[in-house]
C-alpha positions as CSV (number, residue, x, y, z in Angstrom):
1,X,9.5,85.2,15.0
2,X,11.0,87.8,17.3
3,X,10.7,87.2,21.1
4,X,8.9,90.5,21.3
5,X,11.3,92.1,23.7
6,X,10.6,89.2,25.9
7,X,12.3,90.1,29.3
8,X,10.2,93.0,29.3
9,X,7.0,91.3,27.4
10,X,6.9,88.8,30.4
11,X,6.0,91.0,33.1
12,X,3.9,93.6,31.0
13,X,5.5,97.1,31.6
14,X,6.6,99.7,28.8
15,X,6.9,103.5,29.3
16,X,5.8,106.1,27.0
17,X,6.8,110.0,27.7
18,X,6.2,113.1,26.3
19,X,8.2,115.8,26.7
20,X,8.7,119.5,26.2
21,X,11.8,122.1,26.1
22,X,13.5,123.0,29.1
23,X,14.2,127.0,27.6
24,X,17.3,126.9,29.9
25,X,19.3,123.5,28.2
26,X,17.8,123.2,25.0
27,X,19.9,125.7,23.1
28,X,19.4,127.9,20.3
29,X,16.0,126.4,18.2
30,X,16.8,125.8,14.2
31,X,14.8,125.7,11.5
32,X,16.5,123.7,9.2
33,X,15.6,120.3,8.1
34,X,16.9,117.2,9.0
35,X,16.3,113.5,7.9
36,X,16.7,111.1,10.4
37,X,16.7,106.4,9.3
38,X,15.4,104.3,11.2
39,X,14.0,100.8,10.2
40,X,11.2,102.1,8.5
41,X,12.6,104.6,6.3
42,X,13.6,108.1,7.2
43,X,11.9,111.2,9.0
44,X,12.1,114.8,8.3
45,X,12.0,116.6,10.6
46,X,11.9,121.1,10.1
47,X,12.8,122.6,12.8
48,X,13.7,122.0,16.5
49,X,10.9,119.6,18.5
50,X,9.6,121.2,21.7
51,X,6.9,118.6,22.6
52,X,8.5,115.1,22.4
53,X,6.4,112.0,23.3
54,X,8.4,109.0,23.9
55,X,7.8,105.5,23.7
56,X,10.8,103.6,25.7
57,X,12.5,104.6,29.1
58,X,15.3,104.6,27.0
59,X,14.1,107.4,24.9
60,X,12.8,108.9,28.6
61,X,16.3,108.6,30.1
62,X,17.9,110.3,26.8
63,X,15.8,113.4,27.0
64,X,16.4,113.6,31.0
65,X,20.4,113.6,30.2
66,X,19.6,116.6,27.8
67,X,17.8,118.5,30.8
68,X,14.1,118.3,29.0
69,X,11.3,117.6,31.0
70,X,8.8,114.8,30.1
71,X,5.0,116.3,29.9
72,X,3.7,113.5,30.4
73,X,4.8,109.1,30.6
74,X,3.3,105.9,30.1
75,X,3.6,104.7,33.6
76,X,5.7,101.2,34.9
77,X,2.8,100.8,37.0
78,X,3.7,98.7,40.3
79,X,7.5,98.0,39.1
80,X,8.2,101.3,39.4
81,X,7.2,103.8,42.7
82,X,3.9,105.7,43.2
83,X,4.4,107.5,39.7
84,X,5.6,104.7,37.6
85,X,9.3,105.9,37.5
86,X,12.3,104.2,38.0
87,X,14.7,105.1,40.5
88,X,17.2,106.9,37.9
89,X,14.4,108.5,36.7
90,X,13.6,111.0,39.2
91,X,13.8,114.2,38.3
92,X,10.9,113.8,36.1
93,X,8.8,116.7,36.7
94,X,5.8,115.9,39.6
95,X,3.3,117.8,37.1
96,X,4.1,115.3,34.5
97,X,1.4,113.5,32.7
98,X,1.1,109.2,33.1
99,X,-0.1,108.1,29.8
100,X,-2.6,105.3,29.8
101,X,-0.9,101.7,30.3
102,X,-0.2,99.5,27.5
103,X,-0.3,95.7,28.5
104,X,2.0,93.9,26.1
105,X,1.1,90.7,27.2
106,X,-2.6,91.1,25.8
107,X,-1.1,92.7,22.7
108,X,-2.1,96.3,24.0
109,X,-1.5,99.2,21.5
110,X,-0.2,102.7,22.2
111,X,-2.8,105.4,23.4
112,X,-2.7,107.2,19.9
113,X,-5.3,109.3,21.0
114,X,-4.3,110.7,24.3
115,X,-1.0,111.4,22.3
116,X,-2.6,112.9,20.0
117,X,-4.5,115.3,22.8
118,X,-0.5,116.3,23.3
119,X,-0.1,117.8,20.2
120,X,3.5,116.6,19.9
121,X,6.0,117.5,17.2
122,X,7.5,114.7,17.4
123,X,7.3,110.8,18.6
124,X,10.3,108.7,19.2
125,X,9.9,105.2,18.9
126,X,10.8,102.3,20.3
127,X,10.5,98.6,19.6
128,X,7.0,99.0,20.4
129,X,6.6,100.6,17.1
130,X,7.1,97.2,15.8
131,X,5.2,97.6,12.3
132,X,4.8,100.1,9.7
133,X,1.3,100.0,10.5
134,X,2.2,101.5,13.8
135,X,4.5,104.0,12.2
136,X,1.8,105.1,10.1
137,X,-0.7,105.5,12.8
138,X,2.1,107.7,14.6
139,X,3.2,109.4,11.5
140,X,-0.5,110.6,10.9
141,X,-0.2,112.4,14.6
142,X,3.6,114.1,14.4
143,X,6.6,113.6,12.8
144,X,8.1,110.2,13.9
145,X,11.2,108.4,14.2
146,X,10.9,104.6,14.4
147,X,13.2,102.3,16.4
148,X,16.4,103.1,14.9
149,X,17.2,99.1,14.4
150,X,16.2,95.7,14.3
151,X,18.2,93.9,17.2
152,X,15.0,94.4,19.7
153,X,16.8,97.3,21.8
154,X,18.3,100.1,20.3
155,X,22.2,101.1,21.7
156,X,21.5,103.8,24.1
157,X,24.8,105.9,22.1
158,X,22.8,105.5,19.1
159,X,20.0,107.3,20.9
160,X,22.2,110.1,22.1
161,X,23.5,110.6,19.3
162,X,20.7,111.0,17.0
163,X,18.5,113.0,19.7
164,X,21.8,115.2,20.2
165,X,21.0,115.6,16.4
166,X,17.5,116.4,16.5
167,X,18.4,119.0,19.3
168,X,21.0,120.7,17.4
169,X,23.2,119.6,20.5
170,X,25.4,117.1,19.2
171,X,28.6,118.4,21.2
172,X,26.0,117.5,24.3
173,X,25.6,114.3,23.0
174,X,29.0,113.2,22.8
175,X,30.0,114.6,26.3
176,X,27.1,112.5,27.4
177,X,28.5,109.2,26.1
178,X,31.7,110.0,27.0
179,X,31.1,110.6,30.7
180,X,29.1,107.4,30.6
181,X,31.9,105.3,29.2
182,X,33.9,106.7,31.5
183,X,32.5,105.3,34.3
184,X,32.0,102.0,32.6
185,X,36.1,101.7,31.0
186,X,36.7,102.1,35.5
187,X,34.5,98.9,35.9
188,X,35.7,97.2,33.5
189,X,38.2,95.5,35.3
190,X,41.3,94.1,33.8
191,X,40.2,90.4,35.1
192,X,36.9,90.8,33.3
193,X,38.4,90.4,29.6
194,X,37.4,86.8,28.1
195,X,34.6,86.2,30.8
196,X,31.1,85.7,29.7
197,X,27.6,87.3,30.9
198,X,23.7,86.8,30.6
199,X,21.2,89.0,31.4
200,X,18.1,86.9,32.3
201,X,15.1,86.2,34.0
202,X,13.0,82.7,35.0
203,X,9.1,83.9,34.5
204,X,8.2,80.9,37.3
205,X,4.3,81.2,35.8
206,X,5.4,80.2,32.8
207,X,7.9,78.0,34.0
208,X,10.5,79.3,31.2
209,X,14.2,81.5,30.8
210,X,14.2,84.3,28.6
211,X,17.7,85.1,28.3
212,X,19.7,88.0,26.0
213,X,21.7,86.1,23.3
214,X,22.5,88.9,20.4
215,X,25.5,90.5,20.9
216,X,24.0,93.5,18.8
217,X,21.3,93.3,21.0
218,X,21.4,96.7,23.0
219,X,21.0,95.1,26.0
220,X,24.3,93.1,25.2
221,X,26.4,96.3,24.5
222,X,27.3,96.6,28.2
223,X,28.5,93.1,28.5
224,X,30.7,93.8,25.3
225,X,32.0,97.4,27.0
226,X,33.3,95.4,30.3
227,X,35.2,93.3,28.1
228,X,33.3,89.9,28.2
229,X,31.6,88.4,25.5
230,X,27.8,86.4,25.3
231,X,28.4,83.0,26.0
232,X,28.9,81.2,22.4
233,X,26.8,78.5,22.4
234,X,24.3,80.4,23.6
235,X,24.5,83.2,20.3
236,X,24.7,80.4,17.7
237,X,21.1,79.5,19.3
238,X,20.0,82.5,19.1
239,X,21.0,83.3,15.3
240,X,18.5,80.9,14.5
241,X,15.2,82.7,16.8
242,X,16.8,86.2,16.4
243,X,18.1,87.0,19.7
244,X,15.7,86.6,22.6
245,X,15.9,82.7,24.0
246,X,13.5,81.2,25.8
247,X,13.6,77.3,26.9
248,X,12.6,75.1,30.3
249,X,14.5,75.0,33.3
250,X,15.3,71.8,32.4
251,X,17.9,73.1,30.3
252,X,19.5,75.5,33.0
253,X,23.0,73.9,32.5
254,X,22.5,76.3,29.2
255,X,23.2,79.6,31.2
256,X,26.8,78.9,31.3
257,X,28.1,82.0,32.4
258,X,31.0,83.6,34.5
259,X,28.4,86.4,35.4
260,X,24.1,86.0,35.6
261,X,22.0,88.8,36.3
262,X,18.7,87.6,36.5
263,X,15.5,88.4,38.1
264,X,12.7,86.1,39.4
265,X,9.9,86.8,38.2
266,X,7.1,85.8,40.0
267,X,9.3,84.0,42.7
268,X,12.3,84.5,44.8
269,X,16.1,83.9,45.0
270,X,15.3,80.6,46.9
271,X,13.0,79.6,44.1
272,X,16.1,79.4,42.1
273,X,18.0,78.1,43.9
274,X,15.7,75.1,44.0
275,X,15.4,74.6,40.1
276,X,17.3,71.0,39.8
277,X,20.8,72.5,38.4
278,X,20.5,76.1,39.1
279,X,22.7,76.1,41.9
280,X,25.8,74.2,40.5
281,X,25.7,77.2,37.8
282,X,29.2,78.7,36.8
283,X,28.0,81.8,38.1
284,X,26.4,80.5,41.2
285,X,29.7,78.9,42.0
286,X,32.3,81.5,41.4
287,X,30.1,84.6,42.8
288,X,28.7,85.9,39.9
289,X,25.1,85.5,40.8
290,X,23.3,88.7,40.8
291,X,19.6,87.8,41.8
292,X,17.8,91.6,40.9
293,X,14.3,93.4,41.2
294,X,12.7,94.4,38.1
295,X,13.8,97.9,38.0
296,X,17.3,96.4,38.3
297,X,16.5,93.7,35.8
298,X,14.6,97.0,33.2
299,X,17.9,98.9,33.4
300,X,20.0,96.3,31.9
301,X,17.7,95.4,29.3
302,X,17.0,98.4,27.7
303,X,20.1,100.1,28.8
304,X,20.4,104.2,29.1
305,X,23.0,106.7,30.6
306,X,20.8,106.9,33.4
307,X,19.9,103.3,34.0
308,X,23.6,101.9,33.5
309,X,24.9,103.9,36.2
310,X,22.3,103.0,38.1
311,X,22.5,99.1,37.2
312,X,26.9,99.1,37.7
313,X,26.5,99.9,41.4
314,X,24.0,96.9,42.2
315,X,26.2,94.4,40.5
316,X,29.8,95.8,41.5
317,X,30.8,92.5,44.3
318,X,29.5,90.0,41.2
319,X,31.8,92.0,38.9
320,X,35.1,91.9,41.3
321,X,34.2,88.2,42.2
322,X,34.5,87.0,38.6
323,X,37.4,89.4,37.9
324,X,39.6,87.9,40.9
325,X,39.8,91.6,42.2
């Protein structure tokens, strides 16, 4: 079975937004149809959505790059500031609505009422909608696109694009993911091709590693973008428990890795360090440590626009270590 989008799963934090047209970016409205796939199915969709409810921050961030304001979120609670949000996720309007909290740990599901009391025209989902049950539930309130694959965390391109579709803004879209890659192609430096990265975090109350270990996981993609690859013996593990790992620190000499971004959870950097093994790590060694907070930690794992150009700047000195720049 899946580990249910474990990195996040582990400290119990989604966010859910609903959102409505800015009538100064959102272009001309169409009332043509348009089918959109996603894993369970297709959705038709007639017309151009004005009230959008969201169930990722990736789906959040996506609509803020369009210039539409959420009406209301499901809140990130104390990992994110007094509202919830993330630090890339600030010009969320201070009238918008916080959604009640889902707790994923207890197996929580999504207020379907209060986003019902919305009155949405459309849901996007994320892998939260993880059944058809689910999608039926939301299906029953609005018009609902399911995550739009089955690696755990939808490509945030993928996202663009198809909300660019859904917009009638496609040309928007693609400037978007352009300007994005951009900045990425200037940190992917030339040293960085053939090097290997893991995105990871030690949950010190459960005394386990949940690491990334799909390459067509989305929160792989950037690794693959900067030119460095999962490390292999960790993605022939994970093709048998479909993508997520999780094992004891007594197997830390598995996180062999030029660069580790991982985040503490529940502990500190010298808690870490004081795992038998953890500091003779690859990455410890050669500089490519990068010990993050959980909003750090959130914007690599289910990776936006917003929240990639927010997570290259905290981990620029671990990229130019490895790279010999």
């Amino acid at each position: 079975m899946r580990v249910r989008f474990a990195l996040a799963a582990a400290v119990a934090t989604v966010l859910v937004a609903g959102c409505a047209s800015d009538e100064d970016t959102t272009g001309t409205t169409s009332e043509e149809s348009l089918t959109v796939e996603h894993v369970f199915g297709t959705t038709t969709l007639d017309g151009t959505p004005e009230r959008i409810v969201a169930t990722s921050g990736q789906w959040v961030d996506a609509l803020l790059e369009f210039g539409i304001q959420p009406v209301a979120y499901l809140s990130a609670g104390s990992m994110g500031d007094e509202r919830g949000l993330y630090p890339w996720q600030q010009d969320v309007a201070a009238d918008a609505v916080a959604l009640d909290d889902v707790s994923l740990l207890t197996g929580g599901d999504l207020p379907v009422e209060q986003i019902a009391s919305l009155q949405p025209d459309l849901v996007l989902g994320s892998w939260l909608v993880d059944s058809e049950a689910d999608f039926d539930t939301l299906s029953a309130v609005a018009p609902t696109v399911a995550p739009l694959s089955d690696t755990g965390v939808d490509r945030w391109d993928e996202q663009v694009r198809v909300l660019g579709e859904i917009l009638g803004r496609s040309d928007d879209a693609e400037k978007i993911i352009s300007d994005r890659e951009a900045e990425i192609a200037e940190a992917a430096l030339p040293g960085l091709a053939g090097r290997t990265g893991v995105l990871s975090q030690y949950v010190f109350g459960q005394g386990q590693f949940v690491v990334v270990a799909d390459p067509e996981d989305g929160a792989a993609a950037l690794f693959e973008q900067l030119g460095m690859t999962l490390p292999p013996s960790l993605v022939e593990e994970a093709g048998v428990s479909q993508g997520r790992l999780m094992f004891s620190p007594e197997r830390v000499d598995a996180l062999v890795a030029d660069l580790l971004i991982i985040l503490p959870n529940g502990g500190t950097e010298q808690d870490l360090m004081a795992l038998p093994g953890f500091a003779d790590l690859p990455a410890v060694t050669g500089g490519g440590l990068a010990v993050v907070d959980y909003p750090t930690v959130a914007a690599f794992n289910t990776p936006s626009s917003l929240s990639i150009g927010y997570a290259l700047d905290t981990i620029r000195p671990q990229l130019e270590a490895i790279a010999g720049a």
